[in-house]
C-alpha positions as a Python dict, from the first residue, in 0.01 Angstrom:
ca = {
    (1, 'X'): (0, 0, 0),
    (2, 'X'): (128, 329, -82),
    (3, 'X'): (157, 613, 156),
    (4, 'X'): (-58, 830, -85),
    (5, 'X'): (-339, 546, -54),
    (6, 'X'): (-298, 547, 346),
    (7, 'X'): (-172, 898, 490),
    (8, 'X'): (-386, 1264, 333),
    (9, 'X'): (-187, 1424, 47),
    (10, 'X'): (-49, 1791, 121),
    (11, 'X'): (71, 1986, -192),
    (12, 'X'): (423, 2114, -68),
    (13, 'X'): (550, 2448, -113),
    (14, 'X'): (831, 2526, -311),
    (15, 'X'): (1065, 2701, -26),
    (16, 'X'): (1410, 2714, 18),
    (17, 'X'): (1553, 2394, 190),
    (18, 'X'): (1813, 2585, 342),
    (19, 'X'): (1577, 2831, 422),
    (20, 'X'): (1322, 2570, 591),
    (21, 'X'): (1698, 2385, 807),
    (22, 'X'): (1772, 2748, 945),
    (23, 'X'): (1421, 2822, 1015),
    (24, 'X'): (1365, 2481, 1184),
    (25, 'X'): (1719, 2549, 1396),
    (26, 'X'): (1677, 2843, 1496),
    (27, 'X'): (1333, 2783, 1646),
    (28, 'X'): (1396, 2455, 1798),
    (29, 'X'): (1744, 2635, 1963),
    (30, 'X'): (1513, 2925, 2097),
    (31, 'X'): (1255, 2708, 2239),
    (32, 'X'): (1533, 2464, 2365),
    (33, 'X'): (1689, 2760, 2553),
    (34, 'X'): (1331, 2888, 2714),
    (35, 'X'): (1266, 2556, 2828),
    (36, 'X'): (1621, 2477, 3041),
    (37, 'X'): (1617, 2827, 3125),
    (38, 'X'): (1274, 2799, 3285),
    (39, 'X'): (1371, 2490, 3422),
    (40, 'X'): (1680, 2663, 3654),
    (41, 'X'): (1440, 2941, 3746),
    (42, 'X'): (1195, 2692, 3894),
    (43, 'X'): (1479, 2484, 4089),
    (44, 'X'): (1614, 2850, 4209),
    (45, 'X'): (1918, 2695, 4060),
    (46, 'X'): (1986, 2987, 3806),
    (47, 'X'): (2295, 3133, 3858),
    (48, 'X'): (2490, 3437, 3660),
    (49, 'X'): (2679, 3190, 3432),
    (50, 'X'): (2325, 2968, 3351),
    (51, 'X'): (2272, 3104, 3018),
    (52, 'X'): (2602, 3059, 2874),
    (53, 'X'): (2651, 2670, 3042),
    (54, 'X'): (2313, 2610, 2846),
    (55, 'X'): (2466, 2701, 2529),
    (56, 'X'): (2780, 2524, 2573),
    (57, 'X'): (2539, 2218, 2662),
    (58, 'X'): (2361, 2191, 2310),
    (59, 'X'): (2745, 2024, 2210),
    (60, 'X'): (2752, 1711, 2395),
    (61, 'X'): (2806, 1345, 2337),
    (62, 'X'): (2425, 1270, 2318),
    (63, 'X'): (2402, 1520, 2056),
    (64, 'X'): (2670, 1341, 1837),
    (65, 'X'): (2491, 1019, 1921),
    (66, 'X'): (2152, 1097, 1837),
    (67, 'X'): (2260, 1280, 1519),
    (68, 'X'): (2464, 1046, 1367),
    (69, 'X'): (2214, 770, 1400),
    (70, 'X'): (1969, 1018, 1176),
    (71, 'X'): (2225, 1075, 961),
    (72, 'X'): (2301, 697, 908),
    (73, 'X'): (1946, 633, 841),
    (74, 'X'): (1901, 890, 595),
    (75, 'X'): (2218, 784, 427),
    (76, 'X'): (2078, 392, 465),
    (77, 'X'): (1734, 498, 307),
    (78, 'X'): (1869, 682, -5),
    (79, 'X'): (2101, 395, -94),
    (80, 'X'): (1791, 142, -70),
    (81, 'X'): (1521, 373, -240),
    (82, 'X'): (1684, 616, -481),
    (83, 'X'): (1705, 981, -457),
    (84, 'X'): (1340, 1060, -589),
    (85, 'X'): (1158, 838, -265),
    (86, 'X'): (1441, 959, 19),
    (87, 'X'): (1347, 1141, 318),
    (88, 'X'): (1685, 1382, 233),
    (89, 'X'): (1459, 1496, -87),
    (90, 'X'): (1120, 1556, 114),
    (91, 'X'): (1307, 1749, 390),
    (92, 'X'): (1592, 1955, 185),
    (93, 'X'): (1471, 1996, -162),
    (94, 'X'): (1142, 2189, -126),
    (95, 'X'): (1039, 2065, 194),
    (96, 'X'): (651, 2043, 235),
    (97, 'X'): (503, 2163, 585),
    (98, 'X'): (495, 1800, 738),
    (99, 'X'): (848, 1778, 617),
    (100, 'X'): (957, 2139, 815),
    (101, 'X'): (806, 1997, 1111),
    (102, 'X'): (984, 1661, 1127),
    (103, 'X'): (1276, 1897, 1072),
    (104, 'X'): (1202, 2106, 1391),
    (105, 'X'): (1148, 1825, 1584),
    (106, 'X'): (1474, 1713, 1498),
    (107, 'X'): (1629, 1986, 1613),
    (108, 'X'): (1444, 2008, 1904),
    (109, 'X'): (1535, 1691, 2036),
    (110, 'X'): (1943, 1740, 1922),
    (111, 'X'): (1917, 2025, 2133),
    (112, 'X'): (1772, 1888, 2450),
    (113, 'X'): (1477, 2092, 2429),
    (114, 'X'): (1191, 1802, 2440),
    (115, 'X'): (1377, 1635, 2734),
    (116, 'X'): (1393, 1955, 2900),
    (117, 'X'): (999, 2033, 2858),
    (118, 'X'): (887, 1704, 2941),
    (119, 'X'): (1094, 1756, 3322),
    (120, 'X'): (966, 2073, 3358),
    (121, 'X'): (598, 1943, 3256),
    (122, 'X'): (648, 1663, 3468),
    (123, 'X'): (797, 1900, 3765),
    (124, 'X'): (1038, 1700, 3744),
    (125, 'X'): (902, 1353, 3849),
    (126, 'X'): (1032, 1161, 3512),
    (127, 'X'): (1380, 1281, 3622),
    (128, 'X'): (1291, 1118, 3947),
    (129, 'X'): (1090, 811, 3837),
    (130, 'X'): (1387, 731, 3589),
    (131, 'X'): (1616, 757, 3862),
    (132, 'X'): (1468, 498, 4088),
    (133, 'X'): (1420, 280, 3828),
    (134, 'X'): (1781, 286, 3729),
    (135, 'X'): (1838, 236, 4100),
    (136, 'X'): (1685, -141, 4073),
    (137, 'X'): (1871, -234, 3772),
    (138, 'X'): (2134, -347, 3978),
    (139, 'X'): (1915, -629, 4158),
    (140, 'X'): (1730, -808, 3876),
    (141, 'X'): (1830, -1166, 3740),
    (142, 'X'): (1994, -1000, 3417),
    (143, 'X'): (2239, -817, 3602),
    (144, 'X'): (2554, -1030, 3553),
    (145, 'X'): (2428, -1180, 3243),
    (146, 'X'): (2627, -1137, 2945),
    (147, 'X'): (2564, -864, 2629),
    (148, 'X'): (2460, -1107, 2400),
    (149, 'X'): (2200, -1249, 2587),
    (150, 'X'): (2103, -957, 2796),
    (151, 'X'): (2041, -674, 2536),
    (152, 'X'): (1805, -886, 2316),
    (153, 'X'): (1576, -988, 2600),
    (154, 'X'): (1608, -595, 2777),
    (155, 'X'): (1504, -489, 2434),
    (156, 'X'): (1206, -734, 2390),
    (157, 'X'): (1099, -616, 2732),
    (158, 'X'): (1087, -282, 2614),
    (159, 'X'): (871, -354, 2316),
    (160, 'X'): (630, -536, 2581),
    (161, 'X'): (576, -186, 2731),
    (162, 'X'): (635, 23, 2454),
    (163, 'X'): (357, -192, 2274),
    (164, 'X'): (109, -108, 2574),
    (165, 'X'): (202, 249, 2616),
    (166, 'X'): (147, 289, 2260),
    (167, 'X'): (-264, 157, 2307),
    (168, 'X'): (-290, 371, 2574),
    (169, 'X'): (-188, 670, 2387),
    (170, 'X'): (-455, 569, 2129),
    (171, 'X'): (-713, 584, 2371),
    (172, 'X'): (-977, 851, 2376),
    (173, 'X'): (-789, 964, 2732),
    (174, 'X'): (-457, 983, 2585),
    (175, 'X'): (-518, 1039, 2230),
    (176, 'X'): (-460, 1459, 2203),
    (177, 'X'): (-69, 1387, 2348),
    (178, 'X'): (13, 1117, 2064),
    (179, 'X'): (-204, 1313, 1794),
    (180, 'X'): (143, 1524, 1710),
    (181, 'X'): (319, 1200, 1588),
    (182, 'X'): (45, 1143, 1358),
    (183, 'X'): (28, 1478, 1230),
    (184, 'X'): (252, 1413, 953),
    (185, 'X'): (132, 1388, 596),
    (186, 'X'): (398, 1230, 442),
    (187, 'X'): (652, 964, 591),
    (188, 'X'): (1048, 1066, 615),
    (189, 'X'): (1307, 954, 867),
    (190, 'X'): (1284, 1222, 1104),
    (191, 'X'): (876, 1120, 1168),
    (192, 'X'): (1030, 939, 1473),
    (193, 'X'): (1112, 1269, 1640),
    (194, 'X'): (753, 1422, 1614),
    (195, 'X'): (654, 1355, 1999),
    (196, 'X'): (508, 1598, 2254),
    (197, 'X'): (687, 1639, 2579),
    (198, 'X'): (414, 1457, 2761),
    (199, 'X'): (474, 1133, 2557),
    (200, 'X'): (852, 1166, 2591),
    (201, 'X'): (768, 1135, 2979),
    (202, 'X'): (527, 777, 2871),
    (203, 'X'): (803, 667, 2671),
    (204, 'X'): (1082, 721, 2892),
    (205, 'X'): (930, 571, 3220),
    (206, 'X'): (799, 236, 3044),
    (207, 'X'): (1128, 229, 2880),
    (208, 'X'): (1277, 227, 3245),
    (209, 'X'): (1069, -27, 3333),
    (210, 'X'): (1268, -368, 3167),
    (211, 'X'): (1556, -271, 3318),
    (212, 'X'): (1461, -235, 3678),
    (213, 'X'): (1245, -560, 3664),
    (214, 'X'): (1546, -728, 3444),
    (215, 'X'): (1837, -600, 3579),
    (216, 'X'): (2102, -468, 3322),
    (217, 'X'): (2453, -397, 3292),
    (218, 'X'): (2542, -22, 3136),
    (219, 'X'): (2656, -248, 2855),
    (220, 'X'): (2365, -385, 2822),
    (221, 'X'): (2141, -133, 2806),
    (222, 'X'): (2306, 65, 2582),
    (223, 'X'): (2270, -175, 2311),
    (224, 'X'): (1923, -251, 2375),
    (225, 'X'): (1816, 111, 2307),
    (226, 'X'): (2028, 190, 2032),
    (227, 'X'): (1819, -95, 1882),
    (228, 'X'): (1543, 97, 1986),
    (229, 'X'): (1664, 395, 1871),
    (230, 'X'): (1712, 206, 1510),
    (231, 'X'): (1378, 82, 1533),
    (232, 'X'): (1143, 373, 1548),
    (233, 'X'): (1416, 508, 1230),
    (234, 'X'): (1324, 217, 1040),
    (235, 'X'): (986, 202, 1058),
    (236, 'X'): (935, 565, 950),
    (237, 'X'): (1140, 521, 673),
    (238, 'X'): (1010, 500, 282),
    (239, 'X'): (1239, 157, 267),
    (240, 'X'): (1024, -105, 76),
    (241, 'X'): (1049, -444, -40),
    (242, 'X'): (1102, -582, 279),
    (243, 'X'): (753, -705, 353),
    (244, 'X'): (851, -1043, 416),
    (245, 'X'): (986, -942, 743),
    (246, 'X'): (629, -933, 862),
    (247, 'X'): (574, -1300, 824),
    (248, 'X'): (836, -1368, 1087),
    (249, 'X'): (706, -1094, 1332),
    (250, 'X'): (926, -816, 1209),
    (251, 'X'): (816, -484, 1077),
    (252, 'X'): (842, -281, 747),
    (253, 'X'): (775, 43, 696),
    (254, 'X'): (505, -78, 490),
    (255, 'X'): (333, -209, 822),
    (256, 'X'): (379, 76, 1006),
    (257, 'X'): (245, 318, 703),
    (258, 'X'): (-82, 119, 751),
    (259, 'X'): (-66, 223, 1115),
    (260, 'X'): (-84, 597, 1050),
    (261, 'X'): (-384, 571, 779),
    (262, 'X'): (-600, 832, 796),
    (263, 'X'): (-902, 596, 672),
    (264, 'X'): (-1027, 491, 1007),
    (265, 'X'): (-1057, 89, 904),
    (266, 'X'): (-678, 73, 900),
    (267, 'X'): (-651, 302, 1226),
    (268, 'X'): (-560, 176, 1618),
    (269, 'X'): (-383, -148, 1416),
    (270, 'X'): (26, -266, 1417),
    (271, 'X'): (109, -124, 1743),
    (272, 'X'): (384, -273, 1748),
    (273, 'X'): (746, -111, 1611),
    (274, 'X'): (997, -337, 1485),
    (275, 'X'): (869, -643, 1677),
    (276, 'X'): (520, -727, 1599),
    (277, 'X'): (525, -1046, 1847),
    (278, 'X'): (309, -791, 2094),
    (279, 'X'): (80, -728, 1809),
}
């Protein structure tokens, strides 16, 4: 199924890509700013030399991380579709407005700023929550286990709750702070940044969760969400011709296309991301 036959059609606007990466970085860097700035206000932690240790923070290690992984998968996707299907076309070569918004998203996360809302949202409770949670990781039966056998069943946990936190946010309760990831109207790469601050906190809690019930080295851990980091990258992509996948309970894009139809027989199906076992 195509994307045009499952997702509504937007004409795009002929704008500078440039134009539409500057605009996208500069408010994404503004609103990142706002949001830790607000946050050391509301701690009483702000101090003369806050603004200018918030700056120097937007160049970190996490930042490299995250951004090379979206560069790798928009390198991965052109080589397997062409240049005409890529997500680098739809989001630098006349980007559309879904495509500006992936892009600010993007940037949003790069520069800390979603994290940073969803503590302040949260008054800081995720910070907390996570923290605890980490605390227990040190007691579980996986603890001592070794990489190879611990990442792959960490990450499996986290699909179990990632597959239930996803239902929930397609409930009529929930529905309003998931709507922005189905906002798009066409599919790139970056789709897997467009999340509100109050799903980061869902996400980030049940993502917690495996590891404080499993136990998990740092090792471990690590590789279990950069597969979960891949995943959500994947399945956003406009990759196809690996259907087959599905018939041994692993995604395609294709499946996960059908998951943000706008016809409403094809909606609330394929919760899953890249491990359909849940499904």
């Amino acid at each position: 199924m195509s994307i045009a036959a499952t997702m509504s059609r937007q004409a795009p606007r002929t704008v500078s890509g440039l134009s539409a990466v500057a605009l996208a970085l500069l408010s994404a860097l503004g609103l990142a700013f706002a949001f830790k700035l607000a946050m050391l206000v509301v701690s009483g932690e702000f101090q003369a030399g806050s603004a200018t240790a918030i700056l120097a923070g937007f160049f970190n290690s996490t930042v490299l991380l995250y951004g090379g992984g979206v560069l790798a998968a928009l390198a991965i996707e052109l080589a397997l579709t062409g240049w005409e299907r890529s997500s680098l076309r739809r989001l630098f070569v006349s980007p559309s407005d879904s495509a500006r918004g992936d892009l600010f998203f993007v940037f949003l996360a790069l520069s800390g700023g979603t994290a940073a809302a969803a503590s302040l949202m949260s008054a800081g409770l995720v910070d907390v929550s996570v923290e605890l949670l980490d605390a227990q990781s040190v007691t579980g039966p996986l603890r001592n286990a070794p990489v190879w056998l611990a990442a792959p069943l960490l990450y499996l946990g986290m699909t179990f709750f990632n597959y239930w936190n996803h239902r929930l946010l397609h409930t009529r309760l929930l529905w309003r702070l998931h709507a922005v990831h189905h906002s798009a109207h066409e599919f790139t790469v970056c789709n897997a940044a467009r999340v509100s601050p109050m799903e980061v906190i869902l996400i980030t809690v049940s993502q917690a969760i495996p590891a404080a019930l499993l136990g998990a080295s740092t090792e471990a851990l690590m590789v279990a969400s950069l597969i979960a980091s891949f995943e959500i990258l994947w399945t956003h992509s406009n990759v196809r011709g690996f259907e087959w996948l599905e018939r041994i309970g692993i995604s395609s894009p294709r499946a996960h296309t059908i998951h943000h139809a706008r016809d409403a027989q094809y909606h609330d199906h394929n919760f899953g991301e890249l491990v359909l076992l849940w499904d």
